[in-house]
C-alpha positions as CSV (number, residue, x, y, z in Angstrom):
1,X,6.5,-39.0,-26.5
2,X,4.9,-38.2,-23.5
3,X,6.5,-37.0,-20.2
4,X,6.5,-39.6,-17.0
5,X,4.4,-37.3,-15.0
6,X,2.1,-34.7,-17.2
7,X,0.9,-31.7,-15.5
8,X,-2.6,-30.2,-16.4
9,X,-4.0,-27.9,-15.5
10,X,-6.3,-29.2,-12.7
11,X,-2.7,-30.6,-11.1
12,X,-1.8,-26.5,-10.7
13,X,-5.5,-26.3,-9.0
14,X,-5.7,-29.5,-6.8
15,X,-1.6,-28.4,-5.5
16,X,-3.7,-25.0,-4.5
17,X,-6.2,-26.7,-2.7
18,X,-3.6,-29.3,-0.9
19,X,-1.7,-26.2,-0.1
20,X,-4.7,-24.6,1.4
21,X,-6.0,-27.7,2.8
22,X,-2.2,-27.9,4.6
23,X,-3.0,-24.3,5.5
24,X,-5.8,-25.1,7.0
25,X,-4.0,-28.0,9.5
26,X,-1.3,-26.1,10.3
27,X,-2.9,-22.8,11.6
28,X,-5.3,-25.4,13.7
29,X,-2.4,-27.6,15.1
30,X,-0.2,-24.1,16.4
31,X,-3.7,-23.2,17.8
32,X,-4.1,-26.1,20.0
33,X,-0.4,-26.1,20.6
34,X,-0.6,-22.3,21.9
35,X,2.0,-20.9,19.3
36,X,-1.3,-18.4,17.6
37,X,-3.5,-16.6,19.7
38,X,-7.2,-17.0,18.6
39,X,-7.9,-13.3,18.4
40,X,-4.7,-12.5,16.5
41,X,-4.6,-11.1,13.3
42,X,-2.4,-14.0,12.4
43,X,-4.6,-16.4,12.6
44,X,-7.1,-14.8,10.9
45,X,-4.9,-14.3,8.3
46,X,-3.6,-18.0,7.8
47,X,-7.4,-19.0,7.6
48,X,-8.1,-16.5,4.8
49,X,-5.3,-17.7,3.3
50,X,-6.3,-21.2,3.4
51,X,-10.0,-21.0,2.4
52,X,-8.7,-18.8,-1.0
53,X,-6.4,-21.2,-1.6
54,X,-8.7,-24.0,-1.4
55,X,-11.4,-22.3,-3.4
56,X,-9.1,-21.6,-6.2
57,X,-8.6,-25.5,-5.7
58,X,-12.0,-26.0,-6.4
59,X,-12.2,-25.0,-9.6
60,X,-10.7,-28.1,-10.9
61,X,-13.6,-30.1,-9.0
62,X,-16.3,-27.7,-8.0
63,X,-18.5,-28.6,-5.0
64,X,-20.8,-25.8,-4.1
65,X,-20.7,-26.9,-0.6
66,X,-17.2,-26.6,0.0
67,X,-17.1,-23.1,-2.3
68,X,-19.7,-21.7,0.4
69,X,-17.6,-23.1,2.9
70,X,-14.8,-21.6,1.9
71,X,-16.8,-18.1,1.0
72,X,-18.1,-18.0,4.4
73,X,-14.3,-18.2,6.0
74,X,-13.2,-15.8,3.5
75,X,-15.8,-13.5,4.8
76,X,-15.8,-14.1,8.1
77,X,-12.3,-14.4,8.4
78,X,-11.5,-10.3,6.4
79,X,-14.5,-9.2,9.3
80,X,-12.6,-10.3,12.1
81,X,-9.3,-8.6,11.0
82,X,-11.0,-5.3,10.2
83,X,-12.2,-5.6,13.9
84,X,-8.8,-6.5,15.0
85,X,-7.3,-3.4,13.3
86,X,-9.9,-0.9,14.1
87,X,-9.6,-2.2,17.8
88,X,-5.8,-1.6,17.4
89,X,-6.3,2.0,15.7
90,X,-8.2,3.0,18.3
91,X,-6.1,2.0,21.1
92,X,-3.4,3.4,19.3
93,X,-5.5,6.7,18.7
94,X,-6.4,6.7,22.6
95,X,-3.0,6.5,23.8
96,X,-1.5,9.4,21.7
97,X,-4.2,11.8,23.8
């Protein structure tokens, strides 16, 4: 007998990519809203989130557009927190002199 609603294992990786996908809207909607600076760490953060989240989606359907898409914010994304903290460590290291 076979459940009402089988689960496979692309289900698991499309629910990542809808997750990232809603990721994705959400960190764009408190941007234009003003609740997320654009040079904070947090958003950043969200968009890495969201892109690895969608890529891992992707392996259900793969589209090599949308997996260097996603690559690129990855990337791009990790780069501008390491800028963020290094800009925080050495304001932090500044002040202690």
């Amino acid at each position: 007998m076979t459940s009402f609603i089988e689960f496979s294992d692309s289900t698991v990786f499309d629910a990542f990519g809808f997750a990232g996908f809603a990721l994705y809207v959400l960190n764009y909607m408190t941007l234009t809203l003003r609740w997320v600076d654009a040079d904070s760490i947090r958003y950043f953060a969200t968009n890495l989130m969201a892109a690895g989240l969608v890529l891992v989606g992707l392996t259900s359907a793969f589209n090599l557009a949308s997996a260097l898409i996603q690559i690129f914010f990855i990337l791009s994304s990790a780069v501008a927190i390491l800028i963020r903290l290094r800009a925080r460590s050495m304001t932090k290291t500044q002040l202690e002199y």
